[in-house]
N, C-alpha and C positions, 0 to 999 in steps of 0.2 A: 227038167225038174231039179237035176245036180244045181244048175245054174242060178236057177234061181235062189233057191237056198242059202247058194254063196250070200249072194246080194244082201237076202234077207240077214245074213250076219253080221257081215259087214257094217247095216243099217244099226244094226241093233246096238253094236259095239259103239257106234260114231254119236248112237244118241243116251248110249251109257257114261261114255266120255262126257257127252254135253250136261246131262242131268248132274252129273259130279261138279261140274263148273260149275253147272247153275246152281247147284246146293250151296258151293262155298260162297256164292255171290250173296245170293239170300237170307242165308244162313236159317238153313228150318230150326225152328224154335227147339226138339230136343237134342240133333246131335248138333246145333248150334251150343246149346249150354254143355256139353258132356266136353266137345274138342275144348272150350275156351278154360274150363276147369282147368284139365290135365295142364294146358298151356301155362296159367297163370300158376300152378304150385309150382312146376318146375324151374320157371321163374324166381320165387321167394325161395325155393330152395337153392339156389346158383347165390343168390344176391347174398343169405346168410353168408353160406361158406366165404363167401367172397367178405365181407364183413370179418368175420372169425379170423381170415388172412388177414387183414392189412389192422387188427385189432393183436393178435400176437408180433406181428411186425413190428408194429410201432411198440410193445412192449417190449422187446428185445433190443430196440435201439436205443430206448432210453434208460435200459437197465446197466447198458454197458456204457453212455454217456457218463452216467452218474458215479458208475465204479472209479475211485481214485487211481492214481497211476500205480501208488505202493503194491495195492491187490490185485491188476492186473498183470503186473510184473512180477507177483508173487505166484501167482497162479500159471505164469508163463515158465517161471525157473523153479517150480514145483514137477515138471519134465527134466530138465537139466541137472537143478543142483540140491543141493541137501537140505530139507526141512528148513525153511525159515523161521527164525526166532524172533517176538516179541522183543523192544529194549527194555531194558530195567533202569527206572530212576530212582534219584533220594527224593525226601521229604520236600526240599528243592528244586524239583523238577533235574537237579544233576545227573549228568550223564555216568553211568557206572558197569552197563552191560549193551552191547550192544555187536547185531549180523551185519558182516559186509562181503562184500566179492572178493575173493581171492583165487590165489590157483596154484594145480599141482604142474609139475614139471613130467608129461609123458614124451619117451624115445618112439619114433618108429625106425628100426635100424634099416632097413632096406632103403632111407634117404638119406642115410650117411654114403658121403662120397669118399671121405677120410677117415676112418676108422682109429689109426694111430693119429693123429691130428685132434679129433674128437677125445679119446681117452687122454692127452697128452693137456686140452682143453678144461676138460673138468676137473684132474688131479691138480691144475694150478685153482684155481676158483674155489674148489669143494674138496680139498685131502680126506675130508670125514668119509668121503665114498670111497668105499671098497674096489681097486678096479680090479682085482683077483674076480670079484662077483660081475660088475659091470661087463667084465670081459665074455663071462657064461650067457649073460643076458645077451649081450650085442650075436655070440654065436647061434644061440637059441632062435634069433631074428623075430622074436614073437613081440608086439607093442606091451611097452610096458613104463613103469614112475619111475623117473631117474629120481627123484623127492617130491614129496607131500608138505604141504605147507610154508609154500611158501614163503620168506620176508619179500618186502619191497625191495631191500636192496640183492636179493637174492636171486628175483625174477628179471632185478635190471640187469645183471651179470650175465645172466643165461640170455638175454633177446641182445643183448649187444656181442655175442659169439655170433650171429646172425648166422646160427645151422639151421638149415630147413627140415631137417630128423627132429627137430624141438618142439613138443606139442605143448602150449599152456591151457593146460581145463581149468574153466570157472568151479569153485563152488563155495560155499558160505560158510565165513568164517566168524566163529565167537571173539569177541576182541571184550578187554578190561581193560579205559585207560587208567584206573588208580592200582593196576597192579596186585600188588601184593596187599593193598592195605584192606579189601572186603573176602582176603581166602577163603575164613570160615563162615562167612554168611553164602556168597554167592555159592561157591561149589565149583565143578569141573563141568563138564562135557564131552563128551566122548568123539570119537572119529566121524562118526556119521549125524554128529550134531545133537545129539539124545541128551539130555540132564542127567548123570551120575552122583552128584551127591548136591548139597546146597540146598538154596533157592532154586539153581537149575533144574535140580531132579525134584523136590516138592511142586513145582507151579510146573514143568513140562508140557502136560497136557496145553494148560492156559498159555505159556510162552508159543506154543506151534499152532495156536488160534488164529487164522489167515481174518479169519473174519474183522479181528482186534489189532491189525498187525500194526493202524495206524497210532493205537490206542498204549502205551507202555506203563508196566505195571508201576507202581510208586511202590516204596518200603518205606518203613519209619526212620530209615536211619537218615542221619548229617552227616555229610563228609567232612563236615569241617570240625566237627566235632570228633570225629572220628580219625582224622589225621592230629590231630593231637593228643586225643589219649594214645595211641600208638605211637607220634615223638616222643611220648613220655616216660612206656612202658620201653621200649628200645633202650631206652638210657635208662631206665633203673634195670635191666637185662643186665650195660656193662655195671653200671655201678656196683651191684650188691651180688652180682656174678651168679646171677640167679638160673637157673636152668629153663625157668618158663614165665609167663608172665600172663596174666588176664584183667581184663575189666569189664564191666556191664553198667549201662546206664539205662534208668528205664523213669516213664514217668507213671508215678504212682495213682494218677487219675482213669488214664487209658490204658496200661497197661503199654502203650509201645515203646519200643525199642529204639531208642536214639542212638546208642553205640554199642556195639559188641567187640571184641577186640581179644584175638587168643595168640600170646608168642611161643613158637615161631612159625610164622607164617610161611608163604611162598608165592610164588608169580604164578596166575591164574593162565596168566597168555601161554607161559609154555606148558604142553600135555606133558604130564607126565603121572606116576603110579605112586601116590605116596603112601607106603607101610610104615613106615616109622613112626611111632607111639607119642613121640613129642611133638609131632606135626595136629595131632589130636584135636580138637573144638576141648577147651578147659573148661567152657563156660556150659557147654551141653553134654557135652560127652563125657568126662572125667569126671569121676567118683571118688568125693574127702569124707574126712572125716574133719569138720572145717570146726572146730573146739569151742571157745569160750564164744561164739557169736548166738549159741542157742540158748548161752541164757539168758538174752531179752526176750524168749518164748517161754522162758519157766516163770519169770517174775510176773510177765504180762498174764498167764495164767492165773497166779496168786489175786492180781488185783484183779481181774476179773472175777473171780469167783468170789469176789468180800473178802478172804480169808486173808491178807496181808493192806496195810498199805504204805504208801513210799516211808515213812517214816517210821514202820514198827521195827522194833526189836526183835534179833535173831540171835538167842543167846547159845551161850556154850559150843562156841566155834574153832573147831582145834583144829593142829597143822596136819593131821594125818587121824582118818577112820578107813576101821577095817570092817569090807563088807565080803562075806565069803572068805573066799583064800586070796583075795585081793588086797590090795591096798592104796589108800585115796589120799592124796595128800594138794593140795597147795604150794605155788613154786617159791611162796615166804610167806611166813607168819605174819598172820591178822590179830586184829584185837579178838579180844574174847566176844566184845558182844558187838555187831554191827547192825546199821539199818538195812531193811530190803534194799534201799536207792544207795546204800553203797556198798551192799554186796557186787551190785553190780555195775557201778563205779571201779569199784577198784578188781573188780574178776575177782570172786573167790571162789572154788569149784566146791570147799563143802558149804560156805553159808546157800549156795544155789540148793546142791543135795539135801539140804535142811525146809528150806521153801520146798521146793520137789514133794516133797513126803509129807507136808501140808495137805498137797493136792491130791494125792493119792494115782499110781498108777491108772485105773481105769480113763479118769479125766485127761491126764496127761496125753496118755494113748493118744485117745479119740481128738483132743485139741491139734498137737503135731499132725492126724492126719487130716482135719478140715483146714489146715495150712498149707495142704499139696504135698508135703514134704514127706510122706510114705506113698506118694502116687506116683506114676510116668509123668513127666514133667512137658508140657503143651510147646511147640514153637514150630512156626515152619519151615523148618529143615527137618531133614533125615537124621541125621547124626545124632540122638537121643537115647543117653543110654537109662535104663532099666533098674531105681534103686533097690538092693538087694534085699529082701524079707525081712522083717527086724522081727527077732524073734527074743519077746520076753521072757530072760531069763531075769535070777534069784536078783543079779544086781545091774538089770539093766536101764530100771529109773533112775536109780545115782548117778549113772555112766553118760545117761543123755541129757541127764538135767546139765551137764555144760560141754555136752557137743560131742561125747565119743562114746564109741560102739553103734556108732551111726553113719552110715554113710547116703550122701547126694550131694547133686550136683549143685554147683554156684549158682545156675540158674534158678533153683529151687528156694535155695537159701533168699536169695535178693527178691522173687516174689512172696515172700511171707514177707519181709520184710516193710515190702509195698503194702500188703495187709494189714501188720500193725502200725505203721503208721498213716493210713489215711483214713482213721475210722473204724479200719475193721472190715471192712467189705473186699469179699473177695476180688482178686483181678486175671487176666487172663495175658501173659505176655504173646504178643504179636509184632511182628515183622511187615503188616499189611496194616495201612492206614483206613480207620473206620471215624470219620467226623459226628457219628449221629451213637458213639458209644456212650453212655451212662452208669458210671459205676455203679452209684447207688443203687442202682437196682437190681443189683447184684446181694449173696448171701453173705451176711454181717456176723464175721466172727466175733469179734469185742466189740467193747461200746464207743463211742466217739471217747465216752469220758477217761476209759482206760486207757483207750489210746492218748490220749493227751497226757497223761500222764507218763507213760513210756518215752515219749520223746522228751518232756521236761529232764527227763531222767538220764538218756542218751544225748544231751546238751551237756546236762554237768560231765557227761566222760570226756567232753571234749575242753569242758572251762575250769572244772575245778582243778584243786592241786592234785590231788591226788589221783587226777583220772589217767586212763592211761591212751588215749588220743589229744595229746594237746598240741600235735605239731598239727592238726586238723585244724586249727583253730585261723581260717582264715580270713580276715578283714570283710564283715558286708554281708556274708556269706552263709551266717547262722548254722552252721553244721553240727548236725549231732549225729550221732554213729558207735558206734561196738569195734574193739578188736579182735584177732581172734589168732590165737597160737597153736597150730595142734602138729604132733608129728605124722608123717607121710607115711601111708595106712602098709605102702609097699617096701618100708626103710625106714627104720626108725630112728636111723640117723640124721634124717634132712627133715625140716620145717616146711606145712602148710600156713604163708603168716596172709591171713585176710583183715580187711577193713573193710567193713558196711557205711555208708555218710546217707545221712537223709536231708535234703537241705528246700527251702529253708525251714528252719525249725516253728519258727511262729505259724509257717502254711503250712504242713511239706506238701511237696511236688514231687522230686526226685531223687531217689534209690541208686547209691553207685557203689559197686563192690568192686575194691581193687587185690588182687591174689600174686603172690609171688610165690613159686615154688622151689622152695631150697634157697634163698637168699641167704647172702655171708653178710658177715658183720664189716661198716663203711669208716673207718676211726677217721679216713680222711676227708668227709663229710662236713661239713660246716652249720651245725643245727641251732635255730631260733628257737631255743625253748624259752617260754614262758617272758620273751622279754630279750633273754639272755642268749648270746652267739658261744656255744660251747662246739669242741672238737673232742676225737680223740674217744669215739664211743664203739666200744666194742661189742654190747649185745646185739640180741638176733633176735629181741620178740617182734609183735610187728608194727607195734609203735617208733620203731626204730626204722621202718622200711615201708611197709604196705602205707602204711598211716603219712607219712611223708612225701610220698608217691601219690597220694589222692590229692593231699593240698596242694603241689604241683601242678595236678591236672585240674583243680577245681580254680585255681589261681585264672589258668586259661581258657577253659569251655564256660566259665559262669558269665562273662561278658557274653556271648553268643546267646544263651539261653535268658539272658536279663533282656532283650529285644523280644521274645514273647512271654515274658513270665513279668509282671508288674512289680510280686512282692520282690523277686531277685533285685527289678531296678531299682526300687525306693531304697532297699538294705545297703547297697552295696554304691551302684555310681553314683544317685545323688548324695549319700552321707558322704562318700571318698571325696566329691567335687565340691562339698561343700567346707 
C-alpha cells in the first residue's frame, strides 16, 4: 500500500509539473492576463529609468561642452587659488584691472642639502630677507613662504638657484597696468584677494561673479582723458608747489564720470597700508569750504524765483558789513551799485549777501538742499565722506550766500553744478555706464530758462574784462565757469583756489572742476591774458593757478571729447581748420 502511494505521488507531481507547462503553453485566459501585466509594467518601468539615465547623461555632457574654458578653470582654481576677479575696463573697452597666475616662494627645509649654501644664496638675491629669522625657520624645519608675491623677475631668480627645497604656489594675482594713475577710483585688495577700498570693495561681490567671469565690468571713465588731466595736475603740483591737487570731469547729461583724478596718488600693484591724510580721495572724501563758487547758487536762486534778473540793480554795496560780532568784507572795493550779472562776474561776497536776503533763508535752505549739497554725496566707491550738519545760525545766510561756513565735498559742488547748468534737472554721478539713462526725467530744480541765463552769465566770467577766469578762455572751446578762493577750513594760512568750466556754453555738456590745495604764487609763469604775454605775477587767487590749470587741460582732452560731442567739433576743430 506504502508502495503504491509512492507512485501515486510521484504521478501526481510529474502531472503538476506537466499542467504548469501546459499553462504556460496556452496561456489560460486569466492567469494568462495577470503574469503578462506584471510583466509588461516592469518593463516601462526599466525603460523609464533607463530613459531618465541617458536623458540627464546627455544633459551633463552638454552642459559641460558649452561651459567656456575661463569658468572651468575658474571653478578648478577656486580649490587651489584665491577668489577669482572679474577685469575692469574704461569706457573703451581699455584694460585697467585685471587676475592673473602668480606665485609665492614656499621652503621645505628637510630638502635642503646645503643649508649654508642656501642662506648664503638668498642674502645675495634678496638682502631684504632677514636671515637672523630665516635661520629660526630653516631650524624649526616646519614648510613655510620664503616671500609672498612674487615679481617675474623674482621667481626667475629663485628657479634659476635650481634648489629642490623651492616650492612655487600658484595663486591670483590683482595687477593695474596704469598704475598709479586710477588710485582713487579703483582701490586696493587685500591678501586674500578681497576688495578694501575703491571700485574693488564697492563692486566685490559682482567682481567674484564666476558666472560673469567672461564678462568685465565697464566704468565711465577714459584713460586717455584721464592720463592727461593727471600730466597736468602733476606739473601744476611742481609749478605752484601746491600740496595736493584734484580734478573731476563729468558729463552733465548722464551724469558719468569721465575723469576723476586726486594728487598724490600711489602705485596700486604694490600692497601697502596708506594712513596718511594727503593720500585722501579730494574729490570724495575731503571736506572745503570751497568760497566764491556758491554764488552761481545764490543768483540762480534770485532768478529763479522772479525776484532779480541779470541786469537789476543791487545798490548800496559797501567794502565791509557787520553781521553779529563778525565782520564781512570784500577782498577790494566795488562800485556802489552793481548788476546781479556782475555781482557775480566780478565775486562780490556782499553784493551776493544782499541777493541772499532777497531770498530769504527758508528758500535758500531748501534750494542748497534739492542741490544735493547738505546730503551724502552718491558714487561708487567707499570713500565718502559725510557733510557736517549746517546749523542755522544768526549769520549763516550771509556766510553761505558765497561759500563759507559750509562745508562739502568737490564732488558735491560739480554735481550742482551739472544741475544748473543743463536745465535744472537733477543728475546722479556714476562710475558705471547706463546707455538707456534719461535726465530729463529726472526732478527739475530750475527752469531751462534760468538756467540759460546762468551760463550766459558764467561765460561773461570768462570773456569779459573784468571777469575773473579769463585765462579760461580757450579758442573753440566756449567755456564758462566760476572761481573760487577760500581759505583751508584746517589752516587758515593756505588757499582752497577751485575753478568750475562748463563747456560748451552754447550746449553745455561738461562740468570740470579743477582744485589746488595751498598753491604758491608762479611770477615765473608766462601768462596770455587777454591777448597779452605778461610775467612776473605774484598773487595766489585762483585765477592765477586753478583757472590756468583747467585751460591747460581743456587745451588737451577737448580734442578727445570733440570725436563724440558734435557741438565741441563745429566750435573748435572746424573754426581752428578753417
Amino acid at each position: 500500500m506504502k508502495k503504491k502511494s509512492k507512485t501515486n505521488k510521484k504521478i501526481n507531481i510529474n502531472q503538476k509539473s506537466f499542467y504548469f507547462e501546459d499553462y504556460l503553453e496556452t496561456n489560460q485566459k486569466q492567469k494568462k492576463f495577470y503574469k503578462s501585466s506584471i510583466s509588461e509594467d516592469r518593463i516601462y518601468v526599466l525603460f523609464f529609468f533607463f530613459i531618465c539615465l541617458i536623458t540627464i547623461f546627455t544633459i551633463k555632457i552638454t552642459f559641460i561642452s558649452v561651459q567656456t574654458p575661463q569658468v572651468l578653470q575658474a571653478k578648478k582654481n577656486s580649490h587651489n587659488f584665491l577668489p577669482l576677479r572679474r577685469d575692469i575696463v574704461d569706457r573703451n573697452g581699455i584694460l585697467i584691472s585685471r587676475n592673473i597666475k602668480a606665485y609665492h616662494a614656499a621652503i621645505k627645509p628637510n630638502l635642503i642639502d646645503n643649508k649654508e649654501k642656501f642662506l648664503l644664496n638668498i642674502k645675495l638675491n634678496f638682502p631684504e630677507i632677514s636671515q637672523t629669522k630665516l635661520k629660526k625657520k630653516l631650524l624649526n624645519g616646519k614648510y613655510f613662504y620664503l616671500k609672498k608675491r612674487l615679481t617675474e623677475d623674482e621667481r626667475k631668480k629663485l628657479w634659476l638657484l635650481g634648489d629642490k627645497s623651492i616650492k612655487f604656489e600658484p595663486y591670483q594675482s590683482r595687477i593695474y597696468p596704469h598704475a598709479e594713475l586710477y588710485s582713487h577710483v579703483l582701490g586696493q585688495i587685500d591678501n586674500d584677494n578681497y576688495g578694501i577700498s575703491g571700485v574693488e570693495k564697492y563692486f566685490d561681490k559682482d567682481l567674484k561673479n564666476l558666472k560673469n567671469i567672461e564678462t568685465p565690468i565697464k566704468l565711465t571713465l577714459d584713460t586717455n582723458i584721464q592720463y592727461f588731466v593727471k600730466q597736468e595736475l602733476d606739473l601744476a603740483l611742481e609749478t605752484f608747489q601746491a600740496q595736493g591737487a584734484a580734478a573731476l570731469l563729468i558729463d552733465i547729461k548722464n551724469g558719468e564720470v569721465l575723469s576723476l583724478v586726486s594728487l598724490p596718488d600711489y602705485n596700486i600693484n604694490i600692497r601697502q597700508e596708506i594712513k596718511d591724510k594727503k593720500y585722501t580721495n579730494k574729490i570724495t572724501k575731503n571736506l572745503y569750504e570751497l568760497g566764491s563758487v556758491f554764488k552761481t547758487f545764490t543768483v540762480a536762486l534770485a532768478l529763479q524765483e522772479k525776484l532779480v534778473e541779470p541786469n537789476t540793480k543791487i545798490n548800496n554795496i559797501t567794502k565791509k558789513i557787520k553781521c553779529s560780532k563778525y565782520q564781512i568784507s570784500d577782498i577790494h572795493e566795488f562800485p556802489k551799485s552793481m548788476t546781479v550779472e556782475d555781482i557775480l562776474i566780478e565775486s562780490s561776497n556782499i553784493g551776493s549777501i544782499k541777493i541772499a536776503k532777497k531770498v530769504g533763508e527758508d528758500k535758500f535752505k531748501e534750494f542748497i538742499k534739492n542741490l544735493n549739497l547738505l546730503n551724502v554725496p552718491e558714487l561708487e566707491i567707499d570713500e565718502i565722506s559725510y557733510p557736517p550738519q549746517l546749523k542755522w545760525n544768526k549769520c549763516k545766510l550771509e556766510t553761505v550766500s558765497f561759500g563759507h561756513g559750509i562745508m562739502t565735498t568737490p564732488l558735491q559742488i560739480a554735481s550742482a553744478y551739472g544741475i544748473i547748468s543743463n536745465g535744472g534737472y537733477v543728475i546722479k554721478p556714476t562710475l558705471v555706464k547706463n546707455n538707456d539713462y534719461n535726465f530729463k526725467k529726472n526732478k527739475q530744480i530750475i527752469s531751462e530758462e534760468t538756467s540759460n541765463k546762468i551760463i550766459k552769465i558764467l561765460r561773461k566770467v570768462v570773456t569779459s574784462e573784468n571777469g575773473t577766469a579769463s585765462l579760461a578762455d580757450v579758442f573753440g572751446y566756449q567755456i564758462a565757469g566760476k572761481t573760487g578762493t577760500a581759505q583751508n577750513y584746517h589752516s587758515k594760512d593756505e588757499n582752497i583756489n577751485t575753478f568750475i568750466s562748463i563747456f560748451p556754453a552754447q550746449n553745455p555738456r561738461y562740468v570740470f572742476l579743477v582744485l589746488l590745495d595751498n598753491p604758491k604764487p608762479a611770477p615765473h609763469i608766462v601768462y596770455n591774458y587777454r591777448g597779452n604775454l605778461i610775467t612776473n605775477i605774484k598773487r595766489n587767487e585762483s585765477g592765477w593757478n586753478s583757472v590756468y590749470v583747467t585751460s591747460k587741460i581743456i587745451e588737451k582732452i577737448g580734442p578727445i571729447l570733440a570725436i563724440n560731442n558734435d557741438e565741441v567739433y563745429s566750435n573748435h576743430v572746424v573754426k581752428k581748420n578753417n
